[in-house]
C-alpha positions as CSV (number, residue, x, y, z in Angstrom):
1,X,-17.7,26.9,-15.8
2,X,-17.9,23.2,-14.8
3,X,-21.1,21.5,-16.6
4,X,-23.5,19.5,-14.9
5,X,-24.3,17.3,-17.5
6,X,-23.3,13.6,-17.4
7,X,-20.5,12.4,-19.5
8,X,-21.3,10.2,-22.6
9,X,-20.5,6.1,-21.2
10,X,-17.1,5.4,-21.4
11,X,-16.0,1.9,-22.8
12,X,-15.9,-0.8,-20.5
13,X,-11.9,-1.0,-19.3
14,X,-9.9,-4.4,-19.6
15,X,-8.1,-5.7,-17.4
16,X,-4.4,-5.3,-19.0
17,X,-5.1,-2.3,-20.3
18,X,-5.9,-1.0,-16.7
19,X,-3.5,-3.5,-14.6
20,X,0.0,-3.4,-16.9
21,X,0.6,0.6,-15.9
22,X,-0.2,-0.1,-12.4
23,X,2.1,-2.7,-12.3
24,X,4.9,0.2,-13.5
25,X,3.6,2.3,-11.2
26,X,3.9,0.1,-7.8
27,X,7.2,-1.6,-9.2
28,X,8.4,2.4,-9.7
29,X,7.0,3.4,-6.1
30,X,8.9,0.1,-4.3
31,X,12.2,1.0,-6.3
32,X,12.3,4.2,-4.6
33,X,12.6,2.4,-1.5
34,X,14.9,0.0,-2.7
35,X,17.1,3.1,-3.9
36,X,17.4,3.7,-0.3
37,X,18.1,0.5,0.8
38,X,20.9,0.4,-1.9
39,X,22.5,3.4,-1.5
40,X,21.9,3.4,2.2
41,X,23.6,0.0,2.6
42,X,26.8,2.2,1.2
43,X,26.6,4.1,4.6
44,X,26.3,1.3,6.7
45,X,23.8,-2.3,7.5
46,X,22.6,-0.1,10.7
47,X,21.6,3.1,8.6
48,X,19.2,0.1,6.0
49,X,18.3,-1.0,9.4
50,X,17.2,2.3,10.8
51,X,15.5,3.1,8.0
52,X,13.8,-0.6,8.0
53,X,12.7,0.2,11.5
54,X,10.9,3.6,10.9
55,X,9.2,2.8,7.6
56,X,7.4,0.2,9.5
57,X,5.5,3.0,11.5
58,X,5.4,5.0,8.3
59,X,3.8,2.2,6.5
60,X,1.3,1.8,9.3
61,X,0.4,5.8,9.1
62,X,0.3,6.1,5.1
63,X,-2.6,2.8,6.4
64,X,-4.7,5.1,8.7
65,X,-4.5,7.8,5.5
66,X,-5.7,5.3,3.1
67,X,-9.1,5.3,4.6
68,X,-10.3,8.0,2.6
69,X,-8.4,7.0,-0.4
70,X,-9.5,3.1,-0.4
71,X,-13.3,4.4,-0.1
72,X,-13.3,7.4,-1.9
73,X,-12.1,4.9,-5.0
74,X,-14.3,2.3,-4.4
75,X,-17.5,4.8,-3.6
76,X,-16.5,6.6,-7.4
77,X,-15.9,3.2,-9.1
78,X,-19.8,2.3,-8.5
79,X,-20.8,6.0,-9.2
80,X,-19.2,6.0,-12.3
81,X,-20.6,2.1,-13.1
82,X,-24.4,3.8,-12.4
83,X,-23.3,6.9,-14.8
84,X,-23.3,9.2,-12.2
85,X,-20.5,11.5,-13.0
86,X,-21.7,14.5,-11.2
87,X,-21.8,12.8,-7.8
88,X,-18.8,11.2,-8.0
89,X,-16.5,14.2,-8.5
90,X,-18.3,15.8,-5.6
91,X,-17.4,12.3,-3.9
92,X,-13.5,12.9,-5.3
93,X,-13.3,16.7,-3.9
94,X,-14.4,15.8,-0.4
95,X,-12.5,13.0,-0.5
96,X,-9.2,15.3,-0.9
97,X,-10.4,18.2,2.3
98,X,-10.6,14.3,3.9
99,X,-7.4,13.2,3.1
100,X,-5.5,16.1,3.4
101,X,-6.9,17.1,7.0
102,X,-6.2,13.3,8.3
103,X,-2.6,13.7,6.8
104,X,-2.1,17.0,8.7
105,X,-3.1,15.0,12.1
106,X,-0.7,11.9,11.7
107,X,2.6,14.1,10.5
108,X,1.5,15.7,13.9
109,X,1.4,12.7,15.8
110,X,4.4,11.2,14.5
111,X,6.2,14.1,15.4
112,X,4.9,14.3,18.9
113,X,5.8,10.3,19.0
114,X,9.0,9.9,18.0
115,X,11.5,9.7,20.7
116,X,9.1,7.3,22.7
117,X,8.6,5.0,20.4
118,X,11.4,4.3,19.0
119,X,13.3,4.2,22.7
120,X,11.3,1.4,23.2
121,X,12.6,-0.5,19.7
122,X,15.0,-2.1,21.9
123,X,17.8,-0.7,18.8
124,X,21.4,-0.4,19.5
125,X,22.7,3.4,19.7
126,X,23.7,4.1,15.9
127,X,20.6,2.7,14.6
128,X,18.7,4.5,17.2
129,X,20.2,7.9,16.2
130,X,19.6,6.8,12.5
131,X,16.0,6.1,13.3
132,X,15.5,9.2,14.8
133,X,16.8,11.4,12.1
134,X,15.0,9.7,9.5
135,X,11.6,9.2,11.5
136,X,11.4,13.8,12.1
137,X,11.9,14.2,8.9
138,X,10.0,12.1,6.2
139,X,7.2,11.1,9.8
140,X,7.0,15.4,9.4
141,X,6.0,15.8,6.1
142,X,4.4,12.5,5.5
143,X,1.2,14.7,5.0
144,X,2.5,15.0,1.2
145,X,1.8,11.3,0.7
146,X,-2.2,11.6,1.8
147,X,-2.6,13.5,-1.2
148,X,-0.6,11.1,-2.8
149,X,-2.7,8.4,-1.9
150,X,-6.2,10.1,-2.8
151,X,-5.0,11.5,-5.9
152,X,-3.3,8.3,-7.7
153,X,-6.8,6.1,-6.7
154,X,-8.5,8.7,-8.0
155,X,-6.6,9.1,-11.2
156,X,-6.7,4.9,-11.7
157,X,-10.7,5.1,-10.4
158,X,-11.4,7.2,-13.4
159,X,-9.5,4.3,-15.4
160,X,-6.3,6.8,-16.1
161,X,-3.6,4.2,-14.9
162,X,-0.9,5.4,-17.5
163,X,-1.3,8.9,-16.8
164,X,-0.9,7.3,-13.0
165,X,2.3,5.4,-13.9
166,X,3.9,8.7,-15.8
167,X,3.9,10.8,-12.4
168,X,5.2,7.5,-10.4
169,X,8.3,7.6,-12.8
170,X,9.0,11.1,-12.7
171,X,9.2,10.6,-9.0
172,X,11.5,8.1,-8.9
173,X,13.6,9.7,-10.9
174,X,13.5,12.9,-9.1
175,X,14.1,10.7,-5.7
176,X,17.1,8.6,-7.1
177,X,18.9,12.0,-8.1
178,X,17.7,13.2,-4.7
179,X,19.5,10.3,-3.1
180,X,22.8,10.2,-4.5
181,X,23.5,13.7,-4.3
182,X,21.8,14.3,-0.8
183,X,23.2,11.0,1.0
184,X,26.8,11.2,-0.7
185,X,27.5,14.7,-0.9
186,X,27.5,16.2,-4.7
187,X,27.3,19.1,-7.1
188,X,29.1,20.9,-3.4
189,X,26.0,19.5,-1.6
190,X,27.2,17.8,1.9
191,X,27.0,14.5,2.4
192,X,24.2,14.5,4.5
193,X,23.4,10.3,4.9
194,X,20.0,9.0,6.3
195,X,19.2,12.8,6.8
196,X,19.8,13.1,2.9
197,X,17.2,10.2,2.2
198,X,14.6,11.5,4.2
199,X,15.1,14.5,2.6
200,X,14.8,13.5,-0.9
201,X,12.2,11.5,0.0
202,X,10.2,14.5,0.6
203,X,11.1,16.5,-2.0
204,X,10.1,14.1,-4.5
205,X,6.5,13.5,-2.9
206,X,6.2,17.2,-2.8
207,X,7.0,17.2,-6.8
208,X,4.4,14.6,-7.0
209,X,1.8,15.8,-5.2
210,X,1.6,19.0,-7.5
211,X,1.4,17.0,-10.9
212,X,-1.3,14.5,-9.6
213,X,-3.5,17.3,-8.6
214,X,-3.2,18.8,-12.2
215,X,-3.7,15.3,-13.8
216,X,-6.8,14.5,-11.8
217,X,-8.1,18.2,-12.8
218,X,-7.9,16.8,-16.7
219,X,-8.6,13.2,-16.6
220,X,-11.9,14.0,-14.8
221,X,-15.5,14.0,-17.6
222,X,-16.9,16.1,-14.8
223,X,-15.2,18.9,-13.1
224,X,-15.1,19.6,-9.3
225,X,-16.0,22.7,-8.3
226,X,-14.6,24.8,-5.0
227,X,-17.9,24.4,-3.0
228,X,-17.6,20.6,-3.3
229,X,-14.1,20.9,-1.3
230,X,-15.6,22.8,2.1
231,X,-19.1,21.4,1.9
232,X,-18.7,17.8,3.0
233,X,-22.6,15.6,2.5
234,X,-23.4,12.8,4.8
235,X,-24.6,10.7,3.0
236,X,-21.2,10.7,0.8
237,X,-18.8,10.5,4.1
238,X,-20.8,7.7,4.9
239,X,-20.3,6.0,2.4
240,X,-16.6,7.0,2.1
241,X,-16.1,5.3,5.8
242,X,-18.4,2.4,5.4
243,X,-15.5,1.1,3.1
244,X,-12.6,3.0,3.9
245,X,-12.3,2.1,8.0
246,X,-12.8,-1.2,7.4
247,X,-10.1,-1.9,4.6
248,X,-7.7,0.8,6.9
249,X,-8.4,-1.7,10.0
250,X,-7.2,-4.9,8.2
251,X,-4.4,-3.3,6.5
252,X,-3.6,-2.0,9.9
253,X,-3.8,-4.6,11.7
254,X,-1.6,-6.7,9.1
255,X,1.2,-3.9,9.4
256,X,0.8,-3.8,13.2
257,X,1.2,-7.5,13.1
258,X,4.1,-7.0,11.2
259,X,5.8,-4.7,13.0
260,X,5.3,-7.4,16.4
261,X,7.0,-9.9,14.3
262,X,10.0,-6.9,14.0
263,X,9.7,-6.3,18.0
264,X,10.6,-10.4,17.7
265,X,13.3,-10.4,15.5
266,X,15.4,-7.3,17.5
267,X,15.7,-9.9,19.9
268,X,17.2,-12.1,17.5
269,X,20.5,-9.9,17.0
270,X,21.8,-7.4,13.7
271,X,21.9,-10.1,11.6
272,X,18.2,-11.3,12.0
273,X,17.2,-7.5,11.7
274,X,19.2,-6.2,8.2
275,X,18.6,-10.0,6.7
276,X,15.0,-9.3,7.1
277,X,14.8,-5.7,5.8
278,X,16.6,-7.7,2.6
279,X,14.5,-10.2,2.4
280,X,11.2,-7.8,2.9
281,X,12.9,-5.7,-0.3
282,X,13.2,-8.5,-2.8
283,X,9.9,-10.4,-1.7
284,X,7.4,-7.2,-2.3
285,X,8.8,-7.4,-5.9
286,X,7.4,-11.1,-6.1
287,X,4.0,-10.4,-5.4
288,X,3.9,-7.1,-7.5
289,X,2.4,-9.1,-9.8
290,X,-0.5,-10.2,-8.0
291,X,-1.1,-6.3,-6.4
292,X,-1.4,-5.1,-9.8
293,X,-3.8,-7.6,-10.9
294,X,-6.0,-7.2,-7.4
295,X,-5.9,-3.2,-8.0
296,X,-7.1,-3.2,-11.6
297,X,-9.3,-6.3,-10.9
298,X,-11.0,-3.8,-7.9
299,X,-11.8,-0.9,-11.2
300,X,-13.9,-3.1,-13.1
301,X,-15.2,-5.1,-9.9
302,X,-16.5,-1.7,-8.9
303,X,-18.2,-0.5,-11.8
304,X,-19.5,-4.2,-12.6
305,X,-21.6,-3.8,-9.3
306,X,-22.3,-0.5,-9.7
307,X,-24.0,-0.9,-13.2
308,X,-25.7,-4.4,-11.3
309,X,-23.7,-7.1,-13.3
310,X,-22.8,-8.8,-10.6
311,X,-22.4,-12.1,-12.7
312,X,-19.6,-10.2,-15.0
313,X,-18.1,-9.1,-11.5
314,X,-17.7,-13.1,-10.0
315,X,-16.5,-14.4,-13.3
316,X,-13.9,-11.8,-13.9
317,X,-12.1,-12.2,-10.5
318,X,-12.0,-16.2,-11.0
319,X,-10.0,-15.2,-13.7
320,X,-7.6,-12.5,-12.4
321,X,-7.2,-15.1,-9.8
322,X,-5.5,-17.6,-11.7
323,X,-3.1,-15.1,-13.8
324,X,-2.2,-14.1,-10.1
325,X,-1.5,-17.2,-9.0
326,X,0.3,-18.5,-12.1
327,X,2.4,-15.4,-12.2
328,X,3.1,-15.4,-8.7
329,X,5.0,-19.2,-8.6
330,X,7.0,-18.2,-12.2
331,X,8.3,-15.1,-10.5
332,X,8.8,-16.3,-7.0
333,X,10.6,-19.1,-8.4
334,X,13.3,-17.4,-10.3
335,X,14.3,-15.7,-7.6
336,X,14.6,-18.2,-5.7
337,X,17.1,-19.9,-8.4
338,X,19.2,-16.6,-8.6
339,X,18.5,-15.4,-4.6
340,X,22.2,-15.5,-4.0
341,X,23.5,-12.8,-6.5
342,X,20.2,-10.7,-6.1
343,X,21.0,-10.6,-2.0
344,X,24.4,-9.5,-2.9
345,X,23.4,-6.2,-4.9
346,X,22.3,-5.6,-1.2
347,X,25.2,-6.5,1.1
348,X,28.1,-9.2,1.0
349,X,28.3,-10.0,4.9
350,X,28.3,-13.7,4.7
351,X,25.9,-14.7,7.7
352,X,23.2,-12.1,6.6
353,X,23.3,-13.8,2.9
354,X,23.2,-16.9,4.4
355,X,20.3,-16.1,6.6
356,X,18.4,-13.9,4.0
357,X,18.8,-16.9,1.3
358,X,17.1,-19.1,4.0
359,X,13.8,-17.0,4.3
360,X,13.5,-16.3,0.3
361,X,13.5,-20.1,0.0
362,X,10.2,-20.0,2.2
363,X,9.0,-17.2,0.4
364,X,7.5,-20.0,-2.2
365,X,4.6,-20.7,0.6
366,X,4.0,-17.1,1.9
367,X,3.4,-15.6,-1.8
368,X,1.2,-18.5,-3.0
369,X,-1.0,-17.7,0.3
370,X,-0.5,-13.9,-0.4
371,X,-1.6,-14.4,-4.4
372,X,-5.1,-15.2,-2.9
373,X,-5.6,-12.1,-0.4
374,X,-4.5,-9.6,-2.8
375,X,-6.8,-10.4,-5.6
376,X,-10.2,-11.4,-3.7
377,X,-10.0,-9.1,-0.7
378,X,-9.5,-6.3,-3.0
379,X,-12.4,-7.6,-5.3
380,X,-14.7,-8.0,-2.1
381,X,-13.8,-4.5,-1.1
382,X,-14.4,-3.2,-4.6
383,X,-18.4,-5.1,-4.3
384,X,-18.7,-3.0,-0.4
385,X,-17.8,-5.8,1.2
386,X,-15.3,-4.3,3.6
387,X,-16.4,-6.3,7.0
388,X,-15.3,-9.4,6.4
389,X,-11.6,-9.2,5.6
390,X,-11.4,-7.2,9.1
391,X,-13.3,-10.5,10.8
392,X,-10.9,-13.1,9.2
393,X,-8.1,-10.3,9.8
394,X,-8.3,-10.6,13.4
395,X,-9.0,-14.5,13.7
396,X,-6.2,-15.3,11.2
397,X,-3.2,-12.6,12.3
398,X,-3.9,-11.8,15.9
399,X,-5.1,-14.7,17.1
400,X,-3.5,-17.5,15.0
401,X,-0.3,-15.8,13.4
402,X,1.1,-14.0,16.5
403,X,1.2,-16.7,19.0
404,X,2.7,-19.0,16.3
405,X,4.9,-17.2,15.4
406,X,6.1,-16.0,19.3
407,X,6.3,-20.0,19.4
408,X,8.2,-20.9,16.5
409,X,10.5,-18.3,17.4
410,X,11.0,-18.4,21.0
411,X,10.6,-22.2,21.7
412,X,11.2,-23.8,18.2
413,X,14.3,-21.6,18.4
414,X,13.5,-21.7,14.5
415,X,14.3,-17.7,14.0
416,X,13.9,-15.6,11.5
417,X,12.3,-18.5,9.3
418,X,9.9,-19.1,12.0
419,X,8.3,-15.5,11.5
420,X,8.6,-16.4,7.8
421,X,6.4,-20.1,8.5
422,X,3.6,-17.7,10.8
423,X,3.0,-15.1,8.1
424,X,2.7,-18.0,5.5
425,X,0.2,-19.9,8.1
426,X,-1.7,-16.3,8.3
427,X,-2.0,-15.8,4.6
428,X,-3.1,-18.9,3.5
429,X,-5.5,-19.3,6.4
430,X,-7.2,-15.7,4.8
431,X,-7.0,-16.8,1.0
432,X,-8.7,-19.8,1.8
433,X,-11.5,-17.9,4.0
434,X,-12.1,-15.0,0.6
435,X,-11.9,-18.0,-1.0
436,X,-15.1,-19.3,0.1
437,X,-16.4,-15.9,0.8
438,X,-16.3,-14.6,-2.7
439,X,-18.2,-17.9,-3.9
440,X,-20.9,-17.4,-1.3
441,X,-21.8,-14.6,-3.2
442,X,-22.3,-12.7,-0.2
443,X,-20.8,-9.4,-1.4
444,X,-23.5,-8.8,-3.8
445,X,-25.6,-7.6,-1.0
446,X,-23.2,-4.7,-0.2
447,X,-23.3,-2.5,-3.5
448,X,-23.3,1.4,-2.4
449,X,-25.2,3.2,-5.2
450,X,-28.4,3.2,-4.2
451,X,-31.7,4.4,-6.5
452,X,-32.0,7.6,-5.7
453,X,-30.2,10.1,-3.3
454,X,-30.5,13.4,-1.6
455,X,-27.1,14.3,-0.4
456,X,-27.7,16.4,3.3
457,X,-24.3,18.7,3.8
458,X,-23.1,18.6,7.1
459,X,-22.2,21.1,9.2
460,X,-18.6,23.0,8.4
């Protein structure tokens, strides 16, 4: 029987302690899709393309899923700053019916969606039938990575980011086996290609999904019980979507950005189109860094405002700040010194090396910008400051990074380096803005634990 009795005050959790296993954890989850672009790349450049193509929707989805899992964690950070256990593992358990109810919808929709979106990709036959394969099968069953999602926040929320990291490897490994004997045909398995990576891909989420719920069952001081599953509160949802919709929408609209700047470059030719997916898989590893640091920063930024030290809160994320940036430049710069044998793990076509060792170059002044975002917009939404990054969002990427970019592009005839130069422009345009926003001191206005509460269920 679950007690209702608050846990005893955990100790206050640093910052490498929490930020060092997330780091694993987001370096193991992007070399699972750097296992596909590898191995894919031994079918063909158009099969990495394909694949390129339909993550970018995919991406955008696991987005509009994340708006349960980005305010569930934030909403059970403060709780657990106040010392209110109890209400945040009712928080956690409603979170999940959330999560797992929105995944259910957008699997749906991507099904529905498939053939007429991508026949409007403007994509050359092969990489079309690629896409297609690869878009029913992981778009299907991409209801396994909502409870993904929600479960790994959860897990980190609670301060568990080891535990976290342990699951991560287990399904890379499981997805990497998947891969090579799925794609290439092995142990008298066919060789099934794209089909093969989609498949693996879901296998190993489904693996996944089963371990996290049993980690988050033991990691957890107070237990959930079955009623808090089906019996959804108000005030709790509320709160859920007061931070959630907002960090969704800016994500969002930064992936929906992103995927204009790929309508751009499939005018630009093959070339412009795998060089890209390249240069997108060695650049994410550059600003790993600075994700991990934002994410754990986010932890203690949360339970900082929740227990009202809002002073401990600004002082620690002027400090994650500068490891991010600091980190960010040492990284960014070695691969730019060895960007020529790292592109050719990928592919050894000599104009998309040439091209992709162009835009890495520029990557020096996109992840310096990009340093700034992920570190402060995660600390303001940690504080329940969700609003603003959606403001500066839509002024900085829609309004000021899309024409730019159409312009440097189209009339500059600069290429693929010109949609490098307009996502540079857009970050360091928003770092500057949370910048200034996080020393306003604005966000400490927006905590979400108030005094007291009365939780109203709603109707079910």
């Amino acid at each position: 029987m679950p007690t209702e009795v608050e846990p005893t005050p955990s100790r206050e959790p640093g910052l490498f302690r929490l930020t060092w296993p997330i780091f694993f954890e987001i370096f193991l989850f992007m070399l699972m899709g750097t296992a596909d672009t590898l191995m894919l790349s031994g079918v063909s450049d158009a099969a990495v393309s394909a694949v390129g193509v339909v993550n970018q929707y995919v991406f955008i989805c696991i987005l509009v899923m994340e708006v349960v899992s980005h305010g569930a964690s934030i909403v059970v950070s403060q709780y657990l700053g106040a010392k209110r256990g109890t209400e945040a593992a009712r928080i956690a358990a409603q979170a999940i019916t959330m999560n797992f109810l929105l995944g259910l919808a957008v699997s749906g929709g991507l099904l529905l969606s498939a053939d007429f979106i991508l026949g409007r990709m403007n994509l050359e036959p092969q990489t079309l039938a690629y896409a297609s394969t690869y878009w029913h099968i992981a778009g299907g069953f991409l209801f396994l990575q909502a409870l993904i999602n929600v479960f790994s926040s959860l897990i980190r929320t609670y301060g568990f980011t080891r535990q976290s990291m342990y699951v991560a490897m287990g399904m890379n490994v499981v997805h990497v086996v998947g891969n090579w004997v799925l794609i290439f045909g092995h142990f008298g398995m066919p060789a099934h290609g794209v089909a093969g990576a989609a498949m693996s891909t879901v296998f190993s989420r489904a693996m996944a999904v089963g371990v996290f719920a049993w980690m988050l069952w033991r990691v957890m001081d107070v237990k959930m019980r079955p009623a808090h599953f089906v019996a959804l509160t108000r005030e709790y949802v509320r709160k859920i979507l007061r931070v959630g919709v907002p960090s969704a929408v800016e994500q969002m609209t930064y992936h929906a950005c992103q995927t204009v700047f790929l309508y751009y470059v499939t005018y630009l030719g093959p070339v412009a189109l795998a060089s890209r997916q390249y240069a997108n898989a060695m650049s994410q590893y550059v600003f790993l860094c600075s994700l991990a640091i934002g994410m754990g920063t986010s932890i203690i930024v949360g339970r900082l405002v929740g227990a009202q030290r809002s002073q401990d809160a600004y002082a620690r994320v002027l400090k994650s700040l500068k490891w991010s940036i600091g980190i960010t430049v040492a990284v960014d710069v070695t691969a730019i010194l060895f960007r020529e044998p790292l592109i050719r793990l990928f592919t050894h076509d000599g104009d998309i090396l040439r091209l992709t060792s162009q835009v890495l170059v520029l990557s020096l002044l996109l992840e310096t910008g990009r340093s700034f975002n992920l570190v402060l917009v995660n600390a303001l939404r940690a504080a329940g400051d969700a609003t603003f990054p959606v403001i500066m969002a839509m002024i900085s990427m829609v309004c000021m990074s899309l024409p730019l970019g159409y312009f440097l592009v189209f009339h500059l005839h600069l290429g693929l380096a010109g949609v490098w130069l307009a996502v540079a422009a857009d970050e360091w345009t928003r770092g500057l803005a949370m910048w200034m926003r996080w020393r306003s001191r604005a966000w400490e206005r927006q905590s979400l634990v108030s005094p007291a509460e009365a939780p109203v269920v709603m109707a079910h």
